[in-house]
N, C-alpha and C positions, 0 to 999 in steps of 0.2 A: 504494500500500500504506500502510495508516494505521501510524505511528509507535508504537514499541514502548512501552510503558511504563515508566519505572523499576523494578526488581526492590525488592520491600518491604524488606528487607532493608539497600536504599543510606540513609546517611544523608545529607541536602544540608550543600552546604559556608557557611553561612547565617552570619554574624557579627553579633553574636552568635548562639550555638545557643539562641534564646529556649525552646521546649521543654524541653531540659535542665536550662537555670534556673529554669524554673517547676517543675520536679520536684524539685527540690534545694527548692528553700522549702517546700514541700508537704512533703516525707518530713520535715526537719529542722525543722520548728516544733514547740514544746515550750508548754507550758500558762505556763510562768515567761516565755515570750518577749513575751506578750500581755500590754500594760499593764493597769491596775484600768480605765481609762475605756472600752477599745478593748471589753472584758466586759460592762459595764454597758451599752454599747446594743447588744449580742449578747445580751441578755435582754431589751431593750425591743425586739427582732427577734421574738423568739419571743413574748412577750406578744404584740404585731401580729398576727405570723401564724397564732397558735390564735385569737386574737377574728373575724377578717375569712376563715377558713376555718369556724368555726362559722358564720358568714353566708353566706356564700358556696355552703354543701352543700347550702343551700333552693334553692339555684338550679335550672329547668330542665336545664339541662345536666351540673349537677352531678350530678344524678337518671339521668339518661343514661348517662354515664360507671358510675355505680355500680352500675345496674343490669345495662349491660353486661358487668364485671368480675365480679360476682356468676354471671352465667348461665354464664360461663368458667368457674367452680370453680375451687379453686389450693389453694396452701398456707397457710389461711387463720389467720395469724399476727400482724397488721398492723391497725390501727386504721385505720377509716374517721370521718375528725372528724365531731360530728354526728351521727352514727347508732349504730345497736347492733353492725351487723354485722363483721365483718372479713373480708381480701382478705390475697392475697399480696404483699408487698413492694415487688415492681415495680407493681403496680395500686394499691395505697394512692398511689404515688407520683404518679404519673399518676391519680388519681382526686382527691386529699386536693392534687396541686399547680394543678388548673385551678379545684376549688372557691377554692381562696387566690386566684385571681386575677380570677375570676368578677366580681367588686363592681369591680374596678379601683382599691380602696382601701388597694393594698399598697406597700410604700414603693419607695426607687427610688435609682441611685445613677447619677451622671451621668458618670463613666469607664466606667461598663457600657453606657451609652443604654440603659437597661432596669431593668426589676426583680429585684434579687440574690434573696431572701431565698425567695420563691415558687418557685425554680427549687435553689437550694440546701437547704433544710431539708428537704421532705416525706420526700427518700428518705434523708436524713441520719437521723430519726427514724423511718421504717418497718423502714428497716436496726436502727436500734439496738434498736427494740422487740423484732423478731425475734431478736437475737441476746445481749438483758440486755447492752447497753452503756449505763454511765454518763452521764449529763451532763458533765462535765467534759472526757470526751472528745468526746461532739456539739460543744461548745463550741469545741473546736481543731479539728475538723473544717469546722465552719461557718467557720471566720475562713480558713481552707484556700481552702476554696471561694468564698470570696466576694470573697479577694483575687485568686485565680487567675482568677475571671471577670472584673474589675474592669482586670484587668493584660491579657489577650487582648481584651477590649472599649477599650481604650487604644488598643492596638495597629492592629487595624483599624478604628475610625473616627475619622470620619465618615462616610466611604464607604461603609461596610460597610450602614448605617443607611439613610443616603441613596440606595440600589440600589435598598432595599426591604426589605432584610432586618431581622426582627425579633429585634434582639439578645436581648431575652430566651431568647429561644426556641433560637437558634445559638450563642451566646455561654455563655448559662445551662449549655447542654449540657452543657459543658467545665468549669462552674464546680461543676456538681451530680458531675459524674465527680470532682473533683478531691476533693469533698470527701469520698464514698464511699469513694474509696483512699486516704485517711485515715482513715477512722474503719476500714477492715478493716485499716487497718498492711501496707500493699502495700509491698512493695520499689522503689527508684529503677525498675527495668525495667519492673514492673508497671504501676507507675502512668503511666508516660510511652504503655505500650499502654494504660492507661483513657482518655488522654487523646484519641491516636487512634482507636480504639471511638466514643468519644463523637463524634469530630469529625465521621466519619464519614456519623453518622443525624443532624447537625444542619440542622434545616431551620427555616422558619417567613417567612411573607410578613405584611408591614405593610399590604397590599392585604384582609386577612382583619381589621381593626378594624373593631370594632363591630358584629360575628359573635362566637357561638361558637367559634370557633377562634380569637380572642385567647387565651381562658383556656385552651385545649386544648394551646396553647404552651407556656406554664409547667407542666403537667402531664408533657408530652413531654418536656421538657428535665428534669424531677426523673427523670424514670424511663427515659432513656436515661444518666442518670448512674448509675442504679444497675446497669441491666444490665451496662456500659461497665466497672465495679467488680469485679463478682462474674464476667462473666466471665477479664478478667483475672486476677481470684486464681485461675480454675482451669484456667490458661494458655494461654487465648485471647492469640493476638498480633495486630497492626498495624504502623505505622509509628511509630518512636520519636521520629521529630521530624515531627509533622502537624502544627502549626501553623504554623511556616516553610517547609518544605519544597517544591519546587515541585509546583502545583499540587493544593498541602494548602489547609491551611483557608483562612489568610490570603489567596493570592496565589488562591486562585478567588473567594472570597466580598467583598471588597475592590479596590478599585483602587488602594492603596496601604500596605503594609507598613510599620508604623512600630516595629520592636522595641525602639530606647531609650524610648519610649513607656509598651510593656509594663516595661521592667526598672528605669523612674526610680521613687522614692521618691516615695509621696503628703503631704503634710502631717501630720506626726504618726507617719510609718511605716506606716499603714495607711489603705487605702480605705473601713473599716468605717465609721472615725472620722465621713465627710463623707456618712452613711445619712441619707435623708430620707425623715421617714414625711409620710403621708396624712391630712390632717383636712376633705378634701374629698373626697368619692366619686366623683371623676372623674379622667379622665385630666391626669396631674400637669403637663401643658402647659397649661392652663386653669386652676391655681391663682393664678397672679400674675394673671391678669386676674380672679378672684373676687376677693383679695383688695382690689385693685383698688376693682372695684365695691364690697365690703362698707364700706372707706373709706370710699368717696364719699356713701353712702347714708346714716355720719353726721356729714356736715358740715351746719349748720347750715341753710345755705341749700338745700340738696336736697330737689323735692319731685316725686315721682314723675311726678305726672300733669304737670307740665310741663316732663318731657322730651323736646326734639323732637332730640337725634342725640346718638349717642355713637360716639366715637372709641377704635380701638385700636390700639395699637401696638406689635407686637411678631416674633418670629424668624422668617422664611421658613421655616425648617423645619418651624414648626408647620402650613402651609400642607398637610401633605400627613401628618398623623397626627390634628389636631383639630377640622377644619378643613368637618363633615357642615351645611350653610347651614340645613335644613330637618329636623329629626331627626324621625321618624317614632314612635319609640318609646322607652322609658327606655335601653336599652342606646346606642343611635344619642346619646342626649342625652350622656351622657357623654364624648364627642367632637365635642361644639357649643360652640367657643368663645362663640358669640353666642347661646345656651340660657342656656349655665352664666352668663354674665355678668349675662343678663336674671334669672335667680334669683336671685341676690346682689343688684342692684338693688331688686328687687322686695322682700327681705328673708325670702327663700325661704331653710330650710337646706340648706345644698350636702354636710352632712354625712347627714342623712337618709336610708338609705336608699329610703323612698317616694319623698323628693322626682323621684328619675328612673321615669319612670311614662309610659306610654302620653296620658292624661290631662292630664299633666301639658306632653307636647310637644305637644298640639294646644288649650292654653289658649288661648283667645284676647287675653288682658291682656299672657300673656308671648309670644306668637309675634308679636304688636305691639309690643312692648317689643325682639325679638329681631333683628325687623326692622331697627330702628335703631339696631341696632352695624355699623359701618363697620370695616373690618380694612383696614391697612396691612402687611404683610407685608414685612420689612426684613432685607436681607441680611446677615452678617455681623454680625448684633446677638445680644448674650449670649442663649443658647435660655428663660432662668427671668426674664426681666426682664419686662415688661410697662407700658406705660402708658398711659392711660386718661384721655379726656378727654370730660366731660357737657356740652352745649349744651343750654340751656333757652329755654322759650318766651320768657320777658320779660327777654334777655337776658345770663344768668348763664354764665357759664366755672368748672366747676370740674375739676381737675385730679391724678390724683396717679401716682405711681409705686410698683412692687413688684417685689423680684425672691426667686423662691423658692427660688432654690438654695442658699442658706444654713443649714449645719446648726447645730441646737441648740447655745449654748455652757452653757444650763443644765440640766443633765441632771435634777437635781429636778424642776425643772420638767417637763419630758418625760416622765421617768416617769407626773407625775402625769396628765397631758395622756393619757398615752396608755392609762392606765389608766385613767379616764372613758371613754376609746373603747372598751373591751375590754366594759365592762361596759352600754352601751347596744349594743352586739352582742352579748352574750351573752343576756340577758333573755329573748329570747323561746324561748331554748333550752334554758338549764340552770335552775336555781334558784336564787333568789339566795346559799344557804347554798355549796353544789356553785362557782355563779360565783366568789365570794369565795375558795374552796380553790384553785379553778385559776389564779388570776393570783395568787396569793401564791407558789403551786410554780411557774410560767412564769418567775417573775420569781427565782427560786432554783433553777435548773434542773440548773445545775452544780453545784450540792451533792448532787445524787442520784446512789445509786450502781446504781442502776438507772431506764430512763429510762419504765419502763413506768406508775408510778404517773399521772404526767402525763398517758400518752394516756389513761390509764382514766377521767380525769375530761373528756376533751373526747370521751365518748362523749355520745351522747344519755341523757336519764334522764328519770323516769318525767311529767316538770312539760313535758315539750318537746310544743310543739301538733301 
């Protein structure tokens, strides 16, 4: 006779009750509790993710997704970025979070093993659209959710990652719940059932990179946060401690439980702080080796044509996320450590998004060039370091190292960085009068006391090809 189940009801006897604790931060954060810096790149978040989701909605799939949503009908309230039309809540969510992720050019935060901000925002801002909530609340919302994924993405890995599972996608779940019952002002009880709701429908495999269903991840996890929310407010129950609990999130999805993990303090008090964005349109394991190579390409002595091997070295993990030998297509390329490097060599931009193109992986200059990257795969070595070594024909050694996991310490700068990126994604969709209004409001987001102006301008408009 198979074994009975725990009645929903039981709570486990877990020490800490991590669950609990993450709901107390969650209910109890206050807009005064967020420092001036921890805000400033909670707006160079949202710049990011309205620029690389106006990109990202040209996508195939994006197309997919929305026309899917569309043929559903709903309660059409909800901006779809990029287009005219709108969608219900939950389908902006899921529609407007796979386009954000679509390009793979969204930022990333390395206590999540994943991407916060694509899994967090969409339904943070469909919710608020529909319901005329301010900026300043998305704002505490968002740091809600991005610390609460940030703190369960702690917690279980690197196992959780290492199984297979794609923490955006499972992790995110829980981060895009957390932040939805905060922005409706859900009760301690509420929210701890958003959490379980969420944890519930969390799924997502790392065996599906370099498919559609990468970005179909972060669409899922935006929009089972929001269901996970709104049905809670209207007293849907669960399990009040599914993250600990047996055979809750952690101890299935995981092979080990780490809660002082989830509950120790990051640098600074927050995990927002250590957000890394994207100025390569590839998966952000492949940065340090671009870097890397773009190094190398200007040192004096480097000359292309007589490069005969190149050396690289860097985390076994990456062995099994970026790791595609022969990319067949631009999506494939974006998980070719030995693609992305030969472009960077080659003095290909890695920011482009043409440069990943069908064309582009069956070049014959760079699939010769791609050939002759050698990967070392090294256990136990920092996952963002990388280093890189060129052998040349007439005997040359050059040499360097990068590691990417290091966040901006000047946030001017970044801004400015990252609003150059906003606006070579935006180009070929809005105008530049329209471009120029939308990253000026993105980037003042919490000054509005309705959040609707914003999406009105990342609709499509009449200048979009």
């Amino acid at each position: 006779m198979a074994a009975l189940a725990e009645p929903a009801s039981a709570l486990s006897t877990a020490e800490p009750p991590v669950t609990a604790e993450l709901v107390r931060r969650i209910v109890d954060l206050g807009l005064r509790d967020i420092p001036e810096r921890a805000r400033e790149v909670v707006r160079h978040s949202v710049l990011d993710w309205v620029a690389i989701t106006l990109a990202g909605a040209r996508e195939p799939l994006s197309r997919i997704l929305r026309d899917e949503a569309i043929s559903e009908g709903g309660h059409a309230v909800a901006t779809v970025i990029g287009h005219r039309g709108r969608i219900s809540p939950r389908q902006a969510a899921l529609v407007n979070g796979a386009a954000s992720h679509a390009l793979d050019f969204d930022d990333v935060n390395f206590a999540l093993s994943g991407h916060p901000t694509v899994t967090v925002l969409p339904g943070l801002l469909a919710l608020a659209e529909a319901r005329r909530i301010g900026g300043a609340q998305v704002l505490v919302a968002f740091v809600a959710g991005y610390e609460t994924a940030c703190r369960i993405g702690a917690m279980v890995n690197p196992s959780h990652y290492s199984r297979g599972f794609h923490s955006t996608a499972t992790v995110g779940s829980l981060g895009a719940a957390a932040a939805c019952a905060k922005l409706l002002a859900l009760d301690p009880q509420q929210t701890a059932y958003a959490l379980g709701i969420a944890a519930t429908q969390a799924a997502g495999l790392k065996s599906m990179f370099g498919t559609m269903c990468k970005p179909l991840h972060a669409g899922k996890a935006a929009e089972n946060g929001v269901l996970a929310a709104t049905l809670a407010e209207r007293g849907f129950t669960a399990r009040a401690d599914a993250i600990e609990c047996p055979q809750g999130f952690a101890a299935t999805l995981a092979e080990e439980m780490r809660p002082e993990a989830a509950l120790a303090e990051p640098p600074g008090g927050f995990h927002v702080l250590a957000n890394l964005f994207k100025y390569h349109a590839a998966c952000y394991l492949t940065h340090a080796p671009i870097e890397c190579a773009a190094a190398i390409r200007e040192m004096p002595d480097f000359d292309l044509a007589k490069v005969r091997r190149v050396g690289l070295r860097l985390d076994s993990g990456a062995s099994r996320v970026c790791n595609i030998a022969a990319p067949q297509n631009g999506l494939e390329a974006k998980f070719s450590l030995r693609l992305t490097a030969a472009f960077a060599l080659a003095g290909i931009d890695t920011a482009d998004l043409a440069t990943y193109s069908e064309a582009k992986a069956a070049d014959p200059l760079l699939t010769s060039l791609r050939d002759k990257v050698e990967i070392e795969f090294v256990p136990n070595w920092p996952h963002t370091l990388a280093e890189m070594t060129v052998e040349t024909t007439d005997g040359k050694r050059l040499a360097v190292r990068h590691d990417s996991g290091v966040p901006a310490t000047d946030l001017g700068r970044q801004r400015e960085r990252l609003t150059a990126k906003f606006h070579s994604l935006a180009a070929p969709i809005l105008s530049p009068g329209r471009a120029a209004r939308l990253a000026e409001m993105a980037l003042g987001f919490d000054r509005l006391g309705d959040i609707r102006p914003l999406l009105a301008l990342c609709a499509a408009d009449s200048s979009s090809a």
